[in-house]
C-alpha positions in Angstrom: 0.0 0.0 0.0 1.2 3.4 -0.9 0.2 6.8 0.5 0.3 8.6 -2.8 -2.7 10.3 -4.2 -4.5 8.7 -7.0 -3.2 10.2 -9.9 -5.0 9.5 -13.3 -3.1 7.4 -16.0 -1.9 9.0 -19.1 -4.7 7.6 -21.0 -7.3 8.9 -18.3 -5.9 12.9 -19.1 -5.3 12.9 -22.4 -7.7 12.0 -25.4 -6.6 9.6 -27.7 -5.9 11.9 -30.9 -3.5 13.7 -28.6 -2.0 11.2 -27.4 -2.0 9.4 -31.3 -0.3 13.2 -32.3 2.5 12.9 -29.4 3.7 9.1 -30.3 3.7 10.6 -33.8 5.9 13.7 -32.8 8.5 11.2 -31.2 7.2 10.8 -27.8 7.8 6.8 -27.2 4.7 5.2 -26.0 6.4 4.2 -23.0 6.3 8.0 -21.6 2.5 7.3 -21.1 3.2 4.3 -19.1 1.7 3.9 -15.4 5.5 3.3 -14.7 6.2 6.8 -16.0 3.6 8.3 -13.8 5.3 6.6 -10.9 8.4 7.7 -11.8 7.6 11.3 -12.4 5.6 11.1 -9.0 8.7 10.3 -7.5 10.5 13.0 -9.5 8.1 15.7 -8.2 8.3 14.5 -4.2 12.1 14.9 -4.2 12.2 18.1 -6.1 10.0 19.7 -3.5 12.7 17.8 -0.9 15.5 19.5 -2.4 13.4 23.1 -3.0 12.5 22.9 0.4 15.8 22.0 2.0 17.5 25.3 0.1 14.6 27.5 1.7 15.8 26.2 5.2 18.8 28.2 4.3 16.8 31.4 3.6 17.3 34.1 6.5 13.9 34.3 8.8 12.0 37.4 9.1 14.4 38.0 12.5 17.5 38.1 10.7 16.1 40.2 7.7 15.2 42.5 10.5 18.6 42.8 11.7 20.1 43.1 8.0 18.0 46.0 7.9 18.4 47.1 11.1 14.5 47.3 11.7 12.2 45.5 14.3 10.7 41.9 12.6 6.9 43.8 12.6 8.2 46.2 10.0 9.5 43.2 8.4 5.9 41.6 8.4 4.7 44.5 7.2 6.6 44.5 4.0 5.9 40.7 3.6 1.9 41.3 3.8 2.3 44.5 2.1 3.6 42.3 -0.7 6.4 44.8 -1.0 8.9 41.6 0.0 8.1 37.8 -1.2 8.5 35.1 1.4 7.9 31.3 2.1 7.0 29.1 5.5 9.5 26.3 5.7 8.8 24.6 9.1 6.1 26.7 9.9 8.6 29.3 9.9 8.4 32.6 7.4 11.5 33.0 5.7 12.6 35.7 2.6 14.6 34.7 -0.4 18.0 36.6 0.0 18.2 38.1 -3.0 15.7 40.8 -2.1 18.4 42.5 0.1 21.6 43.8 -1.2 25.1 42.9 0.2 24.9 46.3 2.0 21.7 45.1 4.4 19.2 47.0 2.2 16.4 46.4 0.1 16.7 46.0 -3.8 16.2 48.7 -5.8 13.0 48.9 -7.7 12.1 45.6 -5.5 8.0 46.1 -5.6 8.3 47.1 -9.7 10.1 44.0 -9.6 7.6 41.7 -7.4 4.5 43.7 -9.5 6.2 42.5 -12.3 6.6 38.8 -11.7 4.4 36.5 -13.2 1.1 35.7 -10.4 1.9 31.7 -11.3 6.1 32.3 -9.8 6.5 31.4 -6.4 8.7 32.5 -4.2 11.2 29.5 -5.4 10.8 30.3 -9.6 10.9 34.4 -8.3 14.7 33.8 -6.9 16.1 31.7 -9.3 15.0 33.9 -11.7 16.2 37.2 -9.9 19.7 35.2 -9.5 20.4 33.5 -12.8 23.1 35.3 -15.0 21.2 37.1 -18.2 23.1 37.3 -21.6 21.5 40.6 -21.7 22.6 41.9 -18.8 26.3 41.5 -19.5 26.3 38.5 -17.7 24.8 39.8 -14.3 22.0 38.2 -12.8 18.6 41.1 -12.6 19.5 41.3 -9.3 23.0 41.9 -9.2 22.5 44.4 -12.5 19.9 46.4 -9.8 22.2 46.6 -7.0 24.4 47.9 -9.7 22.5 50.7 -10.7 20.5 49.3 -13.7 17.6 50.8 -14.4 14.8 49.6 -12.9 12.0 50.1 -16.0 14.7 47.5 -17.8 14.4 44.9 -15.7 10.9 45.3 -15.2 10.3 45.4 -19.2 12.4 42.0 -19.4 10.5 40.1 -16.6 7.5 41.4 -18.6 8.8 39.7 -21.3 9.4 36.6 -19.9 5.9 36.5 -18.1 4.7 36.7 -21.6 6.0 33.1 -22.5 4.5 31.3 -19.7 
């Protein structure tokens, strides 16, 4: 006996031209398999493991609080203000750490920046998109290039841009 959720089988969620067009696309049959379902079950349990082991490492409302050299209700404040995006790990509230520049203050143009996101990006997707290196921004990750002095409208435009293909 397993304590996964009933999941529906390939051929339960997809109708049977679609699933005719993806075998003739290339998709091998076997990708529609019960096993596969099992196996991307799996898959999806330890990514949150992992996901969630990396927010254990994010800094709590406390320690944001002394970063910025504010008491942890101002902190809240932010957080429910959405003007600062957070996560509960543990039942605790913690912030990604990119929001907060290496000087202990918040990031430029960070509610443009939030506004901006896509309403589907979680806290997780919001970091490693505000950390991953852009081609267009020499390099620099949209975070880095606001701490930086890049202009905010910019970045703003280019996560606009990227909410646009998902």
């Amino acid at each position: 006996m397993t304590d996964e959720p009933d999941r529906p089988s390939p051929e339960q969620t997809l109708a049977p031209a679609d699933m005719a067009f993806a075998i003739a696309v290339g998709i091998p049959p076997r990708a529609f398999s019960e096993q596969a379902t099992r196996e991307n079950a799996a898959y999806e349990r330890w990514s949150a493991e992992v996901i969630e082991e990396e927010m254990r490492g994010w800094p709590s409302v406390e320690d944001v609080a002394v970063r910025l050299g504010v008491h942890p209700s101002a902190v809240r404040r932010l957080v429910d203000g959405e003007d600062l995006r957070s996560a509960a790990v543990d039942k605790v509230t913690v912030i990604p750490p990119w929001q907060l520049t290496d000087r202990g203050q918040l990031l430029p143009g960070l509610r443009a920046v939030l506004a901006a996101m896509p309403g589907d990006y979680g806290p997780y997707e919001t970091q490693n998109v505000m950390t991953t290196p852009v081609e267009e921004l020499d390099g620099k990750s949209p975070a880095r290039a606001l701490e930086q002095g890049h202009p905010v409208p910019a970045i703003v435009d280019w996560i606009t841009w990227l909410g646009a293909g998902s």
